[in-house]
DSSP file (Angstrom, degrees, kcal/mol; ACC not computed):
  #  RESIDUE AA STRUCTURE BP1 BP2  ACC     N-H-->O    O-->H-N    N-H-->O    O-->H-N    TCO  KAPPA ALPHA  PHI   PSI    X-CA   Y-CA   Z-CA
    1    1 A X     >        0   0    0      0, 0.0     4,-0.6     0, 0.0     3,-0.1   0.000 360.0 360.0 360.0 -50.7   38.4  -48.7   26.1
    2    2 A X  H >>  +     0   0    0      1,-0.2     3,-2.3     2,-0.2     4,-1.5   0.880 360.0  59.0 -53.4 -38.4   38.2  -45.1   27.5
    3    3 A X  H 3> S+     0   0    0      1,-0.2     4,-3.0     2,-0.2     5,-0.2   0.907 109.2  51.7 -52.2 -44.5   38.6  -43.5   24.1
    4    4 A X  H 34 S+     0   0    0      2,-0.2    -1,-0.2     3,-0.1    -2,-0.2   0.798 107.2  46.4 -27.4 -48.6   35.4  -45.6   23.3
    5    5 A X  H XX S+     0   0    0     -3,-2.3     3,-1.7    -4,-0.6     4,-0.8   0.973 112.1  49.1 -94.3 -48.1   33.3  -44.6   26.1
    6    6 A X  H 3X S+     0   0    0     -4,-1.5     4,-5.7     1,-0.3     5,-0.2   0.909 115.7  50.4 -58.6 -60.1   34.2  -40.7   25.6
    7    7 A X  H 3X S+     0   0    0     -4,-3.0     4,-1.5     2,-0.2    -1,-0.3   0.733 109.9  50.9 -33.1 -33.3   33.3  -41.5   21.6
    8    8 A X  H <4 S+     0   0    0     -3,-1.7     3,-0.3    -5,-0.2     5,-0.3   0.931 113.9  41.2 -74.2 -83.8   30.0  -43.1   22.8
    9    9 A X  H >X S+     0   0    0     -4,-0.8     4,-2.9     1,-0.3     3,-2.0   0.710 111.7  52.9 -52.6 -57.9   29.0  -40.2   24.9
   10   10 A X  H >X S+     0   0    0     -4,-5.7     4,-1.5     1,-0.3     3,-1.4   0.947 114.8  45.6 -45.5 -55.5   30.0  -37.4   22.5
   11   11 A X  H 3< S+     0   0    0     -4,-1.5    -1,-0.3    -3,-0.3    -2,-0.2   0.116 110.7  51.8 -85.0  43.3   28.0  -39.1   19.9
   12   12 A X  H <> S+     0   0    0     -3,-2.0     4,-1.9    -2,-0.5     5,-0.4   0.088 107.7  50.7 -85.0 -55.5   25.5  -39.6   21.9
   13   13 A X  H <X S+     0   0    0     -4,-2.9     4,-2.4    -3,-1.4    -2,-0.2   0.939 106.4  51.2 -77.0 -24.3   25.5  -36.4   22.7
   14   14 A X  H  X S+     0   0    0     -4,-1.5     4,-0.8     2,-0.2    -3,-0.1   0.982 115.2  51.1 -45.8 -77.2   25.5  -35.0   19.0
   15   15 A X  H >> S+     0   0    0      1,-0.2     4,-1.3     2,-0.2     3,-0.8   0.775 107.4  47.0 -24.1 -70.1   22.7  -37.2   18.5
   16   16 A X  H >X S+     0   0    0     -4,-1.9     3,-1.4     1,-0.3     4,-0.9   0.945 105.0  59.6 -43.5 -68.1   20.6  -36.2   21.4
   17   17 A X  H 3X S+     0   0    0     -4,-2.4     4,-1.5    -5,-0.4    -1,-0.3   0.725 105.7  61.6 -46.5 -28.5   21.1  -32.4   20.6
   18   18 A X  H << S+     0   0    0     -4,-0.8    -1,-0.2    -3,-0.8    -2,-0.2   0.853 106.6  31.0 -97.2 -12.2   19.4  -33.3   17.4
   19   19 A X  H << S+     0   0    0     -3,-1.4     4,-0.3    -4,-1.3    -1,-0.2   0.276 104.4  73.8 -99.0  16.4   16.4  -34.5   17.9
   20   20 A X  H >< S+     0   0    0     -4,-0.9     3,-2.2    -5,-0.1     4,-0.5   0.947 116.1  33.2 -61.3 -72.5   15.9  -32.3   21.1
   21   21 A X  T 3< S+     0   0    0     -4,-1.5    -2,-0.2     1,-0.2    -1,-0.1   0.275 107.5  62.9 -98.9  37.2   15.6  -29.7   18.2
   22   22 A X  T 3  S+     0   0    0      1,-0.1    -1,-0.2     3,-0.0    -2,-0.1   0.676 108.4  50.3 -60.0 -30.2   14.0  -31.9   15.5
   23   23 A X  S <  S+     0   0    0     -3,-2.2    -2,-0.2    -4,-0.3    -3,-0.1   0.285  84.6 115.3-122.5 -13.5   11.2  -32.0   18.2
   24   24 A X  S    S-     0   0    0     -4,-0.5     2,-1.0     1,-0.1    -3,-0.1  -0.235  71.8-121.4 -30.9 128.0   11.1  -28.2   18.7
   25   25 A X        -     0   0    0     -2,-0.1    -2,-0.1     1,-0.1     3,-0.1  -0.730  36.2-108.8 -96.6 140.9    7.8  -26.7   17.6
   26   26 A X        -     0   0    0     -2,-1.0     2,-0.6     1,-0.2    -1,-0.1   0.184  37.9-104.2 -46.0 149.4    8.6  -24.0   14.8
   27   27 A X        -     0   0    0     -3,-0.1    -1,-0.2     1,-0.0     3,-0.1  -0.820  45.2-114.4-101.2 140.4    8.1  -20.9   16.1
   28   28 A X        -     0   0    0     -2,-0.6     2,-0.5     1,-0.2    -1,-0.0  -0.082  36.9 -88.4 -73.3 147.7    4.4  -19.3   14.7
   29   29 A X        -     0   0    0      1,-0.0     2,-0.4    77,-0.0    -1,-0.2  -0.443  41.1-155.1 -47.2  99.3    4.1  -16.7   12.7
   30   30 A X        -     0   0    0     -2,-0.5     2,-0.2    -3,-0.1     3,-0.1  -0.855  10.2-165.4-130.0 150.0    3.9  -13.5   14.1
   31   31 A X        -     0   0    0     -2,-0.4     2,-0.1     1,-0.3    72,-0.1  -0.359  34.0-118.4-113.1 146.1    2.4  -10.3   12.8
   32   32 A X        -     0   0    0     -2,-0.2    -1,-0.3     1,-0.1    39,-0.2  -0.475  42.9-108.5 -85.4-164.4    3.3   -7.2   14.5
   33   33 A X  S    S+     0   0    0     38,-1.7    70,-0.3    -2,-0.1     2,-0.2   0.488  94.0  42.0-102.8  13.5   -0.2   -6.0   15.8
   34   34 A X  E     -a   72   0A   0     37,-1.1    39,-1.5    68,-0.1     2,-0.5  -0.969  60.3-167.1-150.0 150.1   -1.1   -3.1   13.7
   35   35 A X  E     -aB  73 101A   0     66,-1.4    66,-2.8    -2,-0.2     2,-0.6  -0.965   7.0-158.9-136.1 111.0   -0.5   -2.7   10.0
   36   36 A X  E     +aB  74 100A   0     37,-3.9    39,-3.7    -2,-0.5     2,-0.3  -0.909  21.2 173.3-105.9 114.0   -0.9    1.0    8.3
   37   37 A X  E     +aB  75  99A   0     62,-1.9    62,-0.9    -2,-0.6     2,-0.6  -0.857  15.9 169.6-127.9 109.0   -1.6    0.8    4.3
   38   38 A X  E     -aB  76  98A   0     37,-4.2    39,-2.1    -2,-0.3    60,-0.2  -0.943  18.8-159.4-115.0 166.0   -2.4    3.3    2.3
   39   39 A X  E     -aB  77  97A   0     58,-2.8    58,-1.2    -2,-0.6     2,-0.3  -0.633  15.7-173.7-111.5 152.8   -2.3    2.3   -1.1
   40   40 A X  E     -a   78   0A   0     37,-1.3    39,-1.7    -2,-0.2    40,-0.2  -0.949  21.2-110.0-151.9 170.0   -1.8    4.9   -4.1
   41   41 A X        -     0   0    0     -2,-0.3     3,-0.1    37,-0.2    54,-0.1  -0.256  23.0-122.6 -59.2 171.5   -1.7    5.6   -7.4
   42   42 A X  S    S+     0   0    0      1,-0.2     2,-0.6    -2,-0.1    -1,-0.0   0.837 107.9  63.3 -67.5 -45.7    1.2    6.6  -10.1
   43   43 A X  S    S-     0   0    0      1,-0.0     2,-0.5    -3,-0.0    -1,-0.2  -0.787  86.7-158.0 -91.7  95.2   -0.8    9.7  -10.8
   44   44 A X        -     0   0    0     -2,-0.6    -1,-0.0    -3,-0.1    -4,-0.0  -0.671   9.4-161.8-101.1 114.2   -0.9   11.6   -7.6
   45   45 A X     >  -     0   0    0     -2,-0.5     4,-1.6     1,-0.1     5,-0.1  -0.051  41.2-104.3 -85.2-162.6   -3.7   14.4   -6.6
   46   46 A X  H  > S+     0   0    0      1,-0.2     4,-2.2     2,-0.2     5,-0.1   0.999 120.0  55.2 -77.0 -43.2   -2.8   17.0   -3.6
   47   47 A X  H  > S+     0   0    0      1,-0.2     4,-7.0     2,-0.2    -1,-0.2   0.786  96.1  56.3 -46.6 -42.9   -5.2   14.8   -1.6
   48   48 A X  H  > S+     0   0    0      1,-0.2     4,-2.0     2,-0.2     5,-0.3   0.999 114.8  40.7 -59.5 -69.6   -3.8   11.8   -1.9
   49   49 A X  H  X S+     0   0    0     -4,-1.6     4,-0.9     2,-0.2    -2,-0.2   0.608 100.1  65.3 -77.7   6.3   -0.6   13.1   -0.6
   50   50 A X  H  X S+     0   0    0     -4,-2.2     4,-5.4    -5,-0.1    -1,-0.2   0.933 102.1  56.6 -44.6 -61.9   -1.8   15.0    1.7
   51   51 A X  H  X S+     0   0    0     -4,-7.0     4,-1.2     1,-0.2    -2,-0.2   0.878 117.0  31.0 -14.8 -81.2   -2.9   11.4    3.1
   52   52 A X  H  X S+     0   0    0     -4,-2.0     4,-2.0     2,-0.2     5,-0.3   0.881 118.1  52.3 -69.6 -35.7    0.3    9.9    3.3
   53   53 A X  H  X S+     0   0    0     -4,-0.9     4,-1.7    -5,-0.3    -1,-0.2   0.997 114.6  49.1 -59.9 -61.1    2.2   13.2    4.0
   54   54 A X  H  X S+     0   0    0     -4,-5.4     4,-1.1     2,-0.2     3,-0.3   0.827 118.7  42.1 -31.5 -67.2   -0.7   13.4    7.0
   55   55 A X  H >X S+     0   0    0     -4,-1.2     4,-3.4     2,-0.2     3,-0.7   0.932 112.6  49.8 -48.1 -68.3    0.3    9.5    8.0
   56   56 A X  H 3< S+     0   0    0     -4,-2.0    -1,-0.2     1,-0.3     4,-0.2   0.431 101.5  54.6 -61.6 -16.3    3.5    9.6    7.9
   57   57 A X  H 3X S+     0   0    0     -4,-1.7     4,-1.8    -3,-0.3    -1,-0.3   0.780 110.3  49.4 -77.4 -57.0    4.3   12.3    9.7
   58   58 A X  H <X>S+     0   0    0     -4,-1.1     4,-2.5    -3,-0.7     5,-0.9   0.951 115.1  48.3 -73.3 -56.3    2.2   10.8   12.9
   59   59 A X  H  <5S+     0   0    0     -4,-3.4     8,-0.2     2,-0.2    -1,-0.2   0.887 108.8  48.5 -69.4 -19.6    4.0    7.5   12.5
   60   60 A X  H  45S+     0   0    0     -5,-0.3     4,-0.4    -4,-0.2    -2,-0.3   0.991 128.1  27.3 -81.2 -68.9    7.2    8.8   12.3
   61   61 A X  H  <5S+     0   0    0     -4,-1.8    -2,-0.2     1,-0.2    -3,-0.2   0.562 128.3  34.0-104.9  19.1    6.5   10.9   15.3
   62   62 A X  T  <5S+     0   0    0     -4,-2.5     4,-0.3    -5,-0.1     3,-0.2   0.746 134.3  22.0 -48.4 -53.4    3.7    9.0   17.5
   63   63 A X  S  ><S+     0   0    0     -5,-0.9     4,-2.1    -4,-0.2     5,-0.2   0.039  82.4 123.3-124.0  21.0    4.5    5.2   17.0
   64   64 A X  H  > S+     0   0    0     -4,-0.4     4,-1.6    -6,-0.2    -1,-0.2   0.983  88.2  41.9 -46.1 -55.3    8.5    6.1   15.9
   65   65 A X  H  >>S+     0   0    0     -3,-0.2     4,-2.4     2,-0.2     5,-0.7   0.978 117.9  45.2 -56.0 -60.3    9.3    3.4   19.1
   66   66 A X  I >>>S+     0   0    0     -4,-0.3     4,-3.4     1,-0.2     3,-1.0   0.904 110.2  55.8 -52.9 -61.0    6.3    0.8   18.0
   67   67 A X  I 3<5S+     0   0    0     -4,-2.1    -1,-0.2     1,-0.3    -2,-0.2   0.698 117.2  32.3 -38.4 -45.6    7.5    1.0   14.4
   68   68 A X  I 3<5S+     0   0    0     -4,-1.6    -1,-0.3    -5,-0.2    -2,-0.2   0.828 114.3  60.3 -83.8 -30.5   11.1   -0.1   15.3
   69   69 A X  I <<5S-     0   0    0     -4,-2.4    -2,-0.2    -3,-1.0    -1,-0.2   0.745 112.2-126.3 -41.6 -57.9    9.8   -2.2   18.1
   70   70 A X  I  <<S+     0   0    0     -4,-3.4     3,-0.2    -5,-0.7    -3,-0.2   0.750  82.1 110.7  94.0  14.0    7.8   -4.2   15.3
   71   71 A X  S   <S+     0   0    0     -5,-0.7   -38,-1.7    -6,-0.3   -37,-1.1   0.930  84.9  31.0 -57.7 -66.3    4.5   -3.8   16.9
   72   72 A X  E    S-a   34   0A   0    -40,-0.2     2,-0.3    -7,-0.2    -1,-0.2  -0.836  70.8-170.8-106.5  95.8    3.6   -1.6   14.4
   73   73 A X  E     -a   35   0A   0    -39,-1.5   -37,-3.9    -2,-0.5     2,-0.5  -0.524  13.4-145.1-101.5 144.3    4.6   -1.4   10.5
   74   74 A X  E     -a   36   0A   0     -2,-0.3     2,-0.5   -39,-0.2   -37,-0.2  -0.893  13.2-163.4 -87.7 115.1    3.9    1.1    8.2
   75   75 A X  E     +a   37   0A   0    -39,-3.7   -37,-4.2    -2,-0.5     2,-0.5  -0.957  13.3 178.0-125.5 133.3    3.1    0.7    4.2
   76   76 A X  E     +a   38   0A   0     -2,-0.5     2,-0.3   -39,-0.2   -37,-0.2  -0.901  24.0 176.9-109.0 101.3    3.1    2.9    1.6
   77   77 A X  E     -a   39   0A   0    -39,-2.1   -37,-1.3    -2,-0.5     2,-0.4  -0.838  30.7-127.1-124.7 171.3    2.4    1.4   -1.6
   78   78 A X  E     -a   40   0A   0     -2,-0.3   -37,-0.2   -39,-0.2    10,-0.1  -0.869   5.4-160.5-103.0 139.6    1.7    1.8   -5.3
   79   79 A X  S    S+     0   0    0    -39,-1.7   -38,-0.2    -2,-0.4    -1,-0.1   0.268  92.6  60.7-132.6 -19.4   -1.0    0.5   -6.4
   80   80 A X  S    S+     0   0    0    -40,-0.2    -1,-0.2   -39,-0.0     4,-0.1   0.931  86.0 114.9 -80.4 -70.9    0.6    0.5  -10.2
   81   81 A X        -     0   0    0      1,-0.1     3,-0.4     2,-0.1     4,-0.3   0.202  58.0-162.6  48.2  85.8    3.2   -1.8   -8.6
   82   82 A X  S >  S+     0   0    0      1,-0.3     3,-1.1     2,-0.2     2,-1.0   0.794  85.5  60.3 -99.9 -22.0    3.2   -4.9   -9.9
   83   83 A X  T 3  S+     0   0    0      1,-0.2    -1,-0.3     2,-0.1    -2,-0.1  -0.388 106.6  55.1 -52.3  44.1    5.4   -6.5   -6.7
   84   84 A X  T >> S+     0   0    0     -2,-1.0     3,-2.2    -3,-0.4     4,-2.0   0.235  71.0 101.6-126.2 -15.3    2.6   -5.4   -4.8
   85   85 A X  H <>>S+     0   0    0     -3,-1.1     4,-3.2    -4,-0.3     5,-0.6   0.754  83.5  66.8 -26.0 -51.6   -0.5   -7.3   -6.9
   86   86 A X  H 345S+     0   0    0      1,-0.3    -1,-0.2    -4,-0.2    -3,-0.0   0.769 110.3  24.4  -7.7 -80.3   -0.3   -9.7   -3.8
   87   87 A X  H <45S+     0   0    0     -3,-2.2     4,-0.4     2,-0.2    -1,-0.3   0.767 120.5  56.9 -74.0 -34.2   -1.4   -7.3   -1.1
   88   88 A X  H >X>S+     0   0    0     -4,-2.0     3,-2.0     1,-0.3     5,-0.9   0.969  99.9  52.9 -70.4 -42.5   -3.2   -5.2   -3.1
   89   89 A X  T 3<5S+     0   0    0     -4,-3.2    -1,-0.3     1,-0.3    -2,-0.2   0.691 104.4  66.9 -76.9 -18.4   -5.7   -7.9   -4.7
   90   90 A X  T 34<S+     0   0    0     -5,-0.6    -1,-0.3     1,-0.2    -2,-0.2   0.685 109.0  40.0 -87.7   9.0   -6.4   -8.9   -0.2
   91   91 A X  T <45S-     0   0    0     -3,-2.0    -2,-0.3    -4,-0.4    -1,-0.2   0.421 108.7-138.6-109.6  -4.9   -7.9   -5.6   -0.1
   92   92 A X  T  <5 +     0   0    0     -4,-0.8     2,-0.4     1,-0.2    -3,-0.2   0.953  56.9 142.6  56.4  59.8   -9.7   -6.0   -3.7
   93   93 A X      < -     0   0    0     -5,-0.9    -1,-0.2     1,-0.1    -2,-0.1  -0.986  39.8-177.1-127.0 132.6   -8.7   -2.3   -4.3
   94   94 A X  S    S+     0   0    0     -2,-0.4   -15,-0.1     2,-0.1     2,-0.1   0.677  71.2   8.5 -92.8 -22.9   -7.4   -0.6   -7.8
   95   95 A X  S    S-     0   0    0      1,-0.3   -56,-0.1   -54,-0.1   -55,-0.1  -0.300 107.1  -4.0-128.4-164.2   -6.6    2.9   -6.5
   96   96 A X        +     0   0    0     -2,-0.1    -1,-0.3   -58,-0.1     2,-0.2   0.016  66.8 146.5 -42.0 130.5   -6.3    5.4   -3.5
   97   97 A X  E     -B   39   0A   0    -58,-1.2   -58,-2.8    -3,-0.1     2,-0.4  -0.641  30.5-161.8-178.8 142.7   -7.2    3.6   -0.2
   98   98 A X  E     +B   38   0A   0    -60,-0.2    15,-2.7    -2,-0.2    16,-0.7  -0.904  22.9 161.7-109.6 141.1   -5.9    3.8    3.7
   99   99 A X  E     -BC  37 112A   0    -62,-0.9   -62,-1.9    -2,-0.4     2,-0.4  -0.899  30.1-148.4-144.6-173.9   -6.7    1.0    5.9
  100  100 A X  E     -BC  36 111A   0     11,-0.7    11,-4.5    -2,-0.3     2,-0.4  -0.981  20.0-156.8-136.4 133.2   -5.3    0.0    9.1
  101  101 A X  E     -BC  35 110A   0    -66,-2.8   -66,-1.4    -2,-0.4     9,-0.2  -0.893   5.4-163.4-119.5 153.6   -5.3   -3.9    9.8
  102  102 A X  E     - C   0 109A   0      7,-0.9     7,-0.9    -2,-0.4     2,-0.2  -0.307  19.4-136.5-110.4-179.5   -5.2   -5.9   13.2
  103  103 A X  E     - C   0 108A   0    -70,-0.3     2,-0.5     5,-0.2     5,-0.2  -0.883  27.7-178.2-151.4 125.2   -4.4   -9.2   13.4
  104  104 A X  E >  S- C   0 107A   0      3,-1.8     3,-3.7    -2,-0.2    -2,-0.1  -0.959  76.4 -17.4-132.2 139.1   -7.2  -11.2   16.1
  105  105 A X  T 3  S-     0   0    0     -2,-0.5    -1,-0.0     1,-0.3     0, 0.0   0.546 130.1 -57.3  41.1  16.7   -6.7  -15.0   16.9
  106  106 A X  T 3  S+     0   0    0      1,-0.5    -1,-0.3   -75,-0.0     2,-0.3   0.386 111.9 110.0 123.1 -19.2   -4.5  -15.0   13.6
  107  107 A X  E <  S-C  104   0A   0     -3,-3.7    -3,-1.8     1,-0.1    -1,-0.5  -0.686  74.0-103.0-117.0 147.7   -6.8  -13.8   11.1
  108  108 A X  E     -C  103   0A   0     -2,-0.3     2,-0.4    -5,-0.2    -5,-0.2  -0.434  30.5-162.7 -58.3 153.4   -6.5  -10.1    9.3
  109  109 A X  E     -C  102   0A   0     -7,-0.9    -7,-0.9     2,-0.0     2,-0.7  -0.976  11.0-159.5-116.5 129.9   -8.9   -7.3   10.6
  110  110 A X  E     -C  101   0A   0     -2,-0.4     2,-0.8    -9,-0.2    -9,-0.2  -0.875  14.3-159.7-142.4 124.9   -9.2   -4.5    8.4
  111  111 A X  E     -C  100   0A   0    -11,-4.5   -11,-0.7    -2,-0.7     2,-0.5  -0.709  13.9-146.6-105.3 115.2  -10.3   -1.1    9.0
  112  112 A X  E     +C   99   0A   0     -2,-0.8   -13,-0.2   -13,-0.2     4,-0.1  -0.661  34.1 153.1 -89.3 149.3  -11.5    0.9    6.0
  113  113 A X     >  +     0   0    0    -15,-2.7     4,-2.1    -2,-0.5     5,-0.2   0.303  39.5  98.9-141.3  18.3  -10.6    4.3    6.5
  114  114 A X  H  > S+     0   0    0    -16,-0.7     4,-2.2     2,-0.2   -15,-0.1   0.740  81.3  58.2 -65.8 -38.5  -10.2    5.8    3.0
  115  115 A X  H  > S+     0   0    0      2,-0.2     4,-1.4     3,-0.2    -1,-0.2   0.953 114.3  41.0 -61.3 -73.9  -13.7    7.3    3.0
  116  116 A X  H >> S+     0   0    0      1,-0.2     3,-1.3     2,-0.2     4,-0.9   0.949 113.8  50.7 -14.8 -80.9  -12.5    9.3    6.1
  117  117 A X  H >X S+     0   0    0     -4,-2.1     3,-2.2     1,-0.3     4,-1.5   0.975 109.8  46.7 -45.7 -70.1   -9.3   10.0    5.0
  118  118 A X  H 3< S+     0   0    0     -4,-2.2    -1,-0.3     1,-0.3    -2,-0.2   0.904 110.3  59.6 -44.7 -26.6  -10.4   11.5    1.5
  119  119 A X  H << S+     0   0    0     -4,-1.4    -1,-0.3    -3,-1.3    -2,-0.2   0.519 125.5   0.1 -96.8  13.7  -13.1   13.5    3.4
  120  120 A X  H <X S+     0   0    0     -3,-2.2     4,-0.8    -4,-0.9     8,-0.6   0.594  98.1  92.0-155.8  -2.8  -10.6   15.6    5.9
  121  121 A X  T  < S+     0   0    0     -4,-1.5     4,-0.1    -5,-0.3    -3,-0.1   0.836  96.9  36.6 -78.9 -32.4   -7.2   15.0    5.5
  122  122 A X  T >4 S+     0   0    0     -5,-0.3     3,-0.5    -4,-0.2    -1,-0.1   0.955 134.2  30.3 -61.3 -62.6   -6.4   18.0    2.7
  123  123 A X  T 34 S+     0   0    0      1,-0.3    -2,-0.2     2,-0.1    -1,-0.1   0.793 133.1  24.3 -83.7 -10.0   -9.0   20.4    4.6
  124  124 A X  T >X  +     0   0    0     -4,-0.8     4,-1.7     1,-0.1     3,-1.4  -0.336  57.9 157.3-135.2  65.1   -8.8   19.3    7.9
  125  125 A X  H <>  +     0   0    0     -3,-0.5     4,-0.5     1,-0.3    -1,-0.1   0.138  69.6  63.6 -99.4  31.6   -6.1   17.8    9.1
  126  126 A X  H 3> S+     0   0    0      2,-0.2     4,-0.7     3,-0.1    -1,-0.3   0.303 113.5  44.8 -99.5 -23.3   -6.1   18.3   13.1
  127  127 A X  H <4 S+     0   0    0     -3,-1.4     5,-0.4    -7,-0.4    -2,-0.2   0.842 112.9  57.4 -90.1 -32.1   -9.5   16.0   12.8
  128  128 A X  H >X S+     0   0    0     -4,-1.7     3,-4.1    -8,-0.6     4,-4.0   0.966 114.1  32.6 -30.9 -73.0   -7.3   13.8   10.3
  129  129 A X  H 3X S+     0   0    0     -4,-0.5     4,-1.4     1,-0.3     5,-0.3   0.853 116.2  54.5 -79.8 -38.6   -4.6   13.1   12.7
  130  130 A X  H 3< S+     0   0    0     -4,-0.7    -1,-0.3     2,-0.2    -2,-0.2   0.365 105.3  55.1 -93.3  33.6   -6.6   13.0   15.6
  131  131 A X  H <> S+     0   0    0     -3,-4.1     4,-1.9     3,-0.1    -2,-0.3   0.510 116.4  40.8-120.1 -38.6   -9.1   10.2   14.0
  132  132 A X  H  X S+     0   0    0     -4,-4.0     4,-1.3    -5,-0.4    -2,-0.2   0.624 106.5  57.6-101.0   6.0   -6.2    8.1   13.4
  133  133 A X  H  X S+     0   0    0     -4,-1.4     4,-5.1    -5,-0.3    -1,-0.2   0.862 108.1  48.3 -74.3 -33.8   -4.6    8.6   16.3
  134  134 A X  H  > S+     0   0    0     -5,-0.3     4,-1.9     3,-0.2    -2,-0.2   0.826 116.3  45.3 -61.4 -43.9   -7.6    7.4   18.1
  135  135 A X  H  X S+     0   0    0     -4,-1.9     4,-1.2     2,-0.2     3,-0.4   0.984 111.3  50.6 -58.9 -55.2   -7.9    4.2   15.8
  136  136 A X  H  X S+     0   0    0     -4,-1.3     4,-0.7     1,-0.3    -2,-0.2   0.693 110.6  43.9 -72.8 -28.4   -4.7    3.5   15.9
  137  137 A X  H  X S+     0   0    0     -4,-5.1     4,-0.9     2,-0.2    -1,-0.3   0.879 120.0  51.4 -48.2 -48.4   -4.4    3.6   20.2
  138  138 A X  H  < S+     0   0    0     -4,-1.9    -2,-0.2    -3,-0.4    -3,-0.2   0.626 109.2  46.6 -88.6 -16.2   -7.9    1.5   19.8
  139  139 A X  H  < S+     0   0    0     -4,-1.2    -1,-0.3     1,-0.1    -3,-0.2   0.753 119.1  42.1-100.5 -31.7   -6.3   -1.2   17.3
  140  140 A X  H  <        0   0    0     -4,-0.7    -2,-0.2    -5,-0.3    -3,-0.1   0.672 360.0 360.0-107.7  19.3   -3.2   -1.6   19.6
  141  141 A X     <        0   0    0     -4,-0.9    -1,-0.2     0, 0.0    -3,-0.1   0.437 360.0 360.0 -63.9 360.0   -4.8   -1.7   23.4
């Protein structure tokens, strides 16, 4: 009879333990809160990698801690890249382009900054780096 009751309870307990987390809600999807993309071409002019040289250099040493952290991720992608069509066709872009995206109440935010970028990062790149440092504190407060 004891061997029974010990049988009941285990499987009972088995049991229990599995719809405790049948009945778990999934855990939601989460986005770190800042997304850096610049997007590029095959064919690369000095500007264009100035950009990214410019970026990449301030995330590696600004946001090094958010980056690993997972707050913040960084992408570089090619735009030529056909594993990238995905992402590229949500910005409805063919070429060169930086943006930085948020994520509010779930939904993307997207800051174009390409325009910017193309106009100061080669000749000016102390207004560069300190225009995106300033978005990029203002997209993760």
């Amino acid at each position: 009879m004891r061997w029974f009751i010990h049988l009941f309870l285990g499987l009972a307990m088995i049991f229990a333990g599995q719809q405790v987390s049948a009945q778990s809600p999934k855990p939601a999807e989460t986005h770190p809160r800042l997304t850096v993309y610049y997007f590029h071409t095959g064919e690369r002019c000095p500007i264009d990698q100035s950009i990214e040289d410019h970026t990449r250099k301030l995330m590696q040493s600004e946001y090094a801690k958010d980056i690993k952290a997972g707050t913040i991720r960084f992408r570089v992608l090619n735009t030529e890249d056909k594993s990238n069509a995905g992402t590229i066709a949500n910005f409805e872009i063919n070429a060169q382009a930086l943006y930085l995206v948020t994520y509010v109440n779930g939904k993307e935010v997207k800051n174009d900054l390409t325009e910017f970028a193309f106009s100061c990062a080669q000749n000016n790149p102390g207004k560069f780096v300190s225009r995106m440092k300033a978005e990029i504190n203002s997209a993760i407060k």
